[in-house]
C-alpha positions as a printed Julia matrix, in Angstrom:
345×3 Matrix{Float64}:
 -12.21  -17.52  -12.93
 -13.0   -21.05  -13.49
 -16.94  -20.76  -13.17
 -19.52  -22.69  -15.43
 -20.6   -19.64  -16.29
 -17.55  -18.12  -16.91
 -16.89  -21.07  -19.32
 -20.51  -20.34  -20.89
 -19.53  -16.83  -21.38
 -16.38  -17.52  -23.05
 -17.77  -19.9   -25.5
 -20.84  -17.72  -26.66
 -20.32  -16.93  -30.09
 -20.38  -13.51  -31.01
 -23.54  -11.78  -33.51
 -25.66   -8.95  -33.53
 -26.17   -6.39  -31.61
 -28.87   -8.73  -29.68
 -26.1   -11.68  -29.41
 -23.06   -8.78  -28.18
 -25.87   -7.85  -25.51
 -26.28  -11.3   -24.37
 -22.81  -12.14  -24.36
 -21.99   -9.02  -22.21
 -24.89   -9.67  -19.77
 -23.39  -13.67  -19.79
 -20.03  -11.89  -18.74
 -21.16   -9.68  -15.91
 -23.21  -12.25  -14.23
 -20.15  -14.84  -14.54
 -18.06  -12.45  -13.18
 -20.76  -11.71  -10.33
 -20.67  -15.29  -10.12
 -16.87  -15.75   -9.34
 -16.83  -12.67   -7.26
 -19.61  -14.05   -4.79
 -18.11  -17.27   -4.79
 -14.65  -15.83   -3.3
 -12.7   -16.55   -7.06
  -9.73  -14.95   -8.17
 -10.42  -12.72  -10.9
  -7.26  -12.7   -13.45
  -5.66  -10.45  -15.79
  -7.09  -12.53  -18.77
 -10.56  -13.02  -17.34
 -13.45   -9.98  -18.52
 -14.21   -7.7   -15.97
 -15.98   -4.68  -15.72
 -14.64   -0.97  -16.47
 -15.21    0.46  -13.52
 -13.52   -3.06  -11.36
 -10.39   -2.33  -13.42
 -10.52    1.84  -12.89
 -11.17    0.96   -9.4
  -8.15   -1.51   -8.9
  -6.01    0.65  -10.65
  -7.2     3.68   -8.65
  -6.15    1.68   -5.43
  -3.12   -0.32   -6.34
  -1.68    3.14   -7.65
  -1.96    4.61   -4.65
  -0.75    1.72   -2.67
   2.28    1.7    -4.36
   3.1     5.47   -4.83
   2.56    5.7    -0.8
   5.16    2.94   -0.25
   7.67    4.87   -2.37
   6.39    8.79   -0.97
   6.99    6.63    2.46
  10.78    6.24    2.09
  11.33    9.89    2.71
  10.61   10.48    6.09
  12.27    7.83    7.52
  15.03    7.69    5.44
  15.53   11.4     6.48
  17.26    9.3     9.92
  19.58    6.77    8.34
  22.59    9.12    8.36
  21.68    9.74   12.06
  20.38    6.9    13.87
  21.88    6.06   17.44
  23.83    2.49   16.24
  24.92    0.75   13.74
  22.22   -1.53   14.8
  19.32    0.98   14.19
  20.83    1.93   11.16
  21.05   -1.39    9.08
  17.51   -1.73   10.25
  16.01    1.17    9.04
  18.19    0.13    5.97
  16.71   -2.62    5.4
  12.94   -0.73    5.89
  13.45    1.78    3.24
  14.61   -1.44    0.87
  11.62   -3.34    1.64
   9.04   -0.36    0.79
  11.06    0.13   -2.5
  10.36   -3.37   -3.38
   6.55   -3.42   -1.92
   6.53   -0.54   -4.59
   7.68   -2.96   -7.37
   5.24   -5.5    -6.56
   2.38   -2.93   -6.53
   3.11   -1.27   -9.85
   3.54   -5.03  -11.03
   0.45   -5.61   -9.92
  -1.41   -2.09  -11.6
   0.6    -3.25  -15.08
  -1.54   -6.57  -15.63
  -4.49   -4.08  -15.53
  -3.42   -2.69  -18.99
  -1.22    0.36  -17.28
   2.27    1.36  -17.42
   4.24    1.9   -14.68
   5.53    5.13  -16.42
   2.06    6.44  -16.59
   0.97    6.16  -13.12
   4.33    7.73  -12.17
   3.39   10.54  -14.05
   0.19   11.06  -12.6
   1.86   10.82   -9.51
   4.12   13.93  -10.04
   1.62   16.11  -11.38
  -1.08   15.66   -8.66
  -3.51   13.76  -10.74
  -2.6    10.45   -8.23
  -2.37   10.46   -4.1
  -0.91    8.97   -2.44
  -1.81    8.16    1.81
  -1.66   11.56    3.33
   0.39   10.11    6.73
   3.67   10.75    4.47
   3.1    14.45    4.37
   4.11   14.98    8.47
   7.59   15.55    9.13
   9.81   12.87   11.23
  11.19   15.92   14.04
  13.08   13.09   16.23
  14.4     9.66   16.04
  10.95    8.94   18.11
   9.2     8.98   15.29
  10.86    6.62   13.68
   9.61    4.31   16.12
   6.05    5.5    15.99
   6.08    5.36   11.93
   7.07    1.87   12.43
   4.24    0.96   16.08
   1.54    3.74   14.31
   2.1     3.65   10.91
   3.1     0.21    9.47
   0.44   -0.98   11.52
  -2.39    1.05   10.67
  -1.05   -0.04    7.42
  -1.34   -3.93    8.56
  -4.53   -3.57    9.8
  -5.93   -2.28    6.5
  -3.83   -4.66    4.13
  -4.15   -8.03    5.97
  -7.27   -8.45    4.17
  -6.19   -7.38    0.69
  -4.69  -10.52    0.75
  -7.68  -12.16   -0.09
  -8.46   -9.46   -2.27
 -10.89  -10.75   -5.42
  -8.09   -9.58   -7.88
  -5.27  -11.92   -7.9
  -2.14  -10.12   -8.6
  -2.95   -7.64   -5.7
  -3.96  -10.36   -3.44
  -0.71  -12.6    -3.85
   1.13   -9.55   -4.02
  -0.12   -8.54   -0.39
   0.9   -11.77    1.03
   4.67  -10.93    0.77
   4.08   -7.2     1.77
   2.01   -8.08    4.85
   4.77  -10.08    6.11
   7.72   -7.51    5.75
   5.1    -5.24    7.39
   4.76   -7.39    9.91
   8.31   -7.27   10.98
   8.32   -3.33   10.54
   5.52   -2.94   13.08
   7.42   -5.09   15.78
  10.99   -3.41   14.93
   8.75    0.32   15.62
   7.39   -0.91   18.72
  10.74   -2.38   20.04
  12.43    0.69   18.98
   9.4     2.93   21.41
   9.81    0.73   23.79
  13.8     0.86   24.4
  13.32    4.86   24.48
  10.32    4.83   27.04
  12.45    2.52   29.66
  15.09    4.75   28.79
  15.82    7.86   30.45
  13.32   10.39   31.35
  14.14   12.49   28.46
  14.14    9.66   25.93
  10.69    8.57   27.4
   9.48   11.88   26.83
  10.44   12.25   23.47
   8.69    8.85   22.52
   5.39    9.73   24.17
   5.88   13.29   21.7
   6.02   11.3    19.01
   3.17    9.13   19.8
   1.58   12.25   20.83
   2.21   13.64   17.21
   1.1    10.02   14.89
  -1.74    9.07   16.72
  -4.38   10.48   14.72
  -2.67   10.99   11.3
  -2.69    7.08   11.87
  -6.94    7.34   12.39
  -6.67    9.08    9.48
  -5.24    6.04    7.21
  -7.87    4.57    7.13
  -9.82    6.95    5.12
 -12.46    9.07    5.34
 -15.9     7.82    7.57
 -17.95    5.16    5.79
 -20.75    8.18    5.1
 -18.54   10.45    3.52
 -16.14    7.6     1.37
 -17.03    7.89   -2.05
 -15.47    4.05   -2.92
 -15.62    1.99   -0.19
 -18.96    0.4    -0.61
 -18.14   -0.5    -3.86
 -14.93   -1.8    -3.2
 -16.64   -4.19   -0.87
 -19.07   -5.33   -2.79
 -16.7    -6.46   -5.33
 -14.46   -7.9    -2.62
 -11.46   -5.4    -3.17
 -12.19   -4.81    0.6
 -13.43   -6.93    3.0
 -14.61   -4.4     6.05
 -15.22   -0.58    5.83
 -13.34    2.33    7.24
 -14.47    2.52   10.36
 -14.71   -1.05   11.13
 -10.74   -1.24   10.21
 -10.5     2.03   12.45
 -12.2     0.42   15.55
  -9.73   -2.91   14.95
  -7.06   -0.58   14.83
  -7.76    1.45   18.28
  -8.78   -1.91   20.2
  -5.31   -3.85   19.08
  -3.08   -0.53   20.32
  -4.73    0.55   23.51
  -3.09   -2.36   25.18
   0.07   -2.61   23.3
   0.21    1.27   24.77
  -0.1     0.43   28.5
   2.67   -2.43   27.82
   4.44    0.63   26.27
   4.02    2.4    29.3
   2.78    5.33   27.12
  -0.48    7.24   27.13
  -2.81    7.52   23.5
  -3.39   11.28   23.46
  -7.28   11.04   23.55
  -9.17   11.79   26.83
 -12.46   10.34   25.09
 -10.66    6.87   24.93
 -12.1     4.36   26.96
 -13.57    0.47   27.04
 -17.32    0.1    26.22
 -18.46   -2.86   27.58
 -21.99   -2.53   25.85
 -20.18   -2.66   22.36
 -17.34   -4.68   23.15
 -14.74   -1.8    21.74
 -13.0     1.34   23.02
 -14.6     4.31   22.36
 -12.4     6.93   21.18
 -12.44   10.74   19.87
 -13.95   12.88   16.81
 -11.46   12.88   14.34
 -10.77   16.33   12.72
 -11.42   15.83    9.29
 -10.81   19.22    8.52
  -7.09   18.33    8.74
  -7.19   15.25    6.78
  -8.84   16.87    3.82
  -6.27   19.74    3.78
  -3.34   17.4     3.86
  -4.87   15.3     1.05
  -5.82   18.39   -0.99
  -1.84   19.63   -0.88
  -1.6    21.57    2.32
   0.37   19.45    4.6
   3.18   20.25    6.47
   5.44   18.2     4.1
   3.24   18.02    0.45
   5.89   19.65   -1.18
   8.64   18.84    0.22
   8.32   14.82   -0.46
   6.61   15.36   -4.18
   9.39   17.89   -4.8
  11.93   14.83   -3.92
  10.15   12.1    -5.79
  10.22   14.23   -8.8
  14.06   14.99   -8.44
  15.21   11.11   -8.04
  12.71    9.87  -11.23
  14.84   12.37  -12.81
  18.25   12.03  -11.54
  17.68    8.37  -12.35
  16.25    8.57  -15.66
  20.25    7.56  -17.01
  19.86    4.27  -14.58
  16.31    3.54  -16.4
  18.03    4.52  -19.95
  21.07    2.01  -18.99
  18.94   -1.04  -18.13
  16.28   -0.91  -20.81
  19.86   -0.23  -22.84
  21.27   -3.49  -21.66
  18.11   -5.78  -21.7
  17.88   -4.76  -25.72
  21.06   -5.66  -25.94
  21.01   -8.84  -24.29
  17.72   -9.59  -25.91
  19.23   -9.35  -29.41
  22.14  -11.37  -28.34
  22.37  -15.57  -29.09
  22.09  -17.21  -26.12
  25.97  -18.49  -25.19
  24.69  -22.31  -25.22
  23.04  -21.8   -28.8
  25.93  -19.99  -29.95
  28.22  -22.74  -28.66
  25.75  -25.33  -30.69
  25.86  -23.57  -33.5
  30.14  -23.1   -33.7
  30.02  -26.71  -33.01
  27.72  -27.44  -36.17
  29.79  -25.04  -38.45
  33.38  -26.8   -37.75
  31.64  -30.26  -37.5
């Protein structure tokens, strides 16, 4: 945050209860300052409370959905149709383990631990995105996850990466662009089965059928009823609301469906030529809130499993911090070398 006034802020000596007011007032208007002027905010630069609950709020949930997200995909890699498909969905479930990484990475330079946020995680008191909590009944889905899903989930992060926090922004960039590739290995995979046979094309039209509007839903609640969205904004977490990253959403896949050669499972949908987007459907909200509260089809199924591999690996954890003691307390072999040479010199 390389403002004058940040500079001004930082060099303010501190005093009184008069000067500390000054100097935080100095803070929160160079902060404003970089914020409005589209500047990285740091892990070193002062911020407010409520920016860092915020961040940590999001990123945590970020990353705890890429991990939750594993599961129902993974559920296929023991049966996908080839060798091909499987290294592929491989090589998905790898890449949202590591977007996890980053993510967590990213909540630690807010003054969190990774272990804490995992344990608000497996005792409720942290979501993750409700989309994870519907089962995966065919390999379809896998397919629609990856059209649906991953690019709901584009749609929404493309802009984090110019996020006004800087770990989560750079972070994004690398995510973005494995999600990218996800997206366009989904919609490959949906559109092998629907110029397949008439049974495969049926089955990926169910599972379109079946994601469509769990993959509204990602996007959060409607801008009236979000309770962080505005804020988010105005701080530059987010750059569009809700619903305006709903609407982008529903105008990039109604064509990408006809080129599909499969139908979006809402009669309302249509072009508006007054407001230059499609028109689409109420959402039922009703749902969404249920699945986020615990009710899902598959909320305790995939906590149940997250909790039972952070235990089963808790000997993999012990072994590594273990090791990195170890090696920490060890003399580097080039200094050790230096020093035998000194001692027979």
């Amino acid at each position: 945050m390389a403002t004058a006034a940040a500079q001004k802020a930082a060099e303010t000596e501190p005093g009184g209860a008069g000067s500390t007011a000054a100097r935080a007032a100095e803070q929160q208007a160079a902060f404003d300052e970089a914020v409005a002027a589209d500047e990285r905010i740091e892990p070193r630069d002062w911020m407010p409370d409520a920016y860092r609950t915020s961040l940590i709020r999001q990123i945590a949930q970020h990353a705890h959905s890429e991990i939750i997200g594993m599961q129902p995909e993974a559920n296929w890699i023991t049966r996908a149709p080839s060798l091909r498909r499987k290294a592929i969905l491989m090589a998905k479930a790898q890449d949202e383990a590591g977007h996890g990484l980053y993510l967590y990475s990213a909540a630690e330079t807010l003054g969190v631990s990774r272990d804490e946020l995992l344990d608000k995680l497996h005792s409720g008191r942290q979501k993750y995105s409700s989309i994870f909590n519907y089962p995966t009944l065919t390999w379809a889905d896998v397919g629609a996850i990856g059209w649906l899903v991953d690019g709901a989930a584009i749609t929404n992060q493309v802009p984090l990466c110019r996020c006004s926090y800087g770990p989560y922004a750079r972070a994004m960039i690398r995510v973005c662009k494995e999600e990218s590739f996800h997206q366009r290995q989904g919609y490959e995979s949906l559109l092998a089965l629907s110029r397949g046979t008439q049974a495969q094309h049926e089955m990926a039209q169910d599972a379109v059928n079946r994601w469509w509007w769990p993959s509204l839903m990602m996007f959060g609640p409607p801008d009236e009823e979000s309770s962080h969205s505005e804020q988010s904004m105005t701080w530059k977490i987010k750059r569009h609301s809700n619903d305006e990253l709903r609407q982008r959403f529903v105008d990039i896949c109604v064509p990408q469906a006809e080129s599909l050669g499969l139908t979006l499972p809402d009669p309302d949908l249509k072009w508006n030529e007054a407001r230059g987007h499609h028109d689409f459907g109420p959402i039922d909200w009703t749902e969404f809130w249920d699945v986020l509260k615990g009710n899902g089809p598959c909320n305790d199924q995939r906590i149940t499993q997250r909790r039972r591999a952070h235990e089963e690996g808790a000997w993999v954890r012990e072994a590594a911090a273990a090791y990195a003691t170890k090696q920490a307390g060890a003399p580097r072999a080039d200094t050790a070398a230096t020093a035998h040479g000194e001692a027979t010199a």
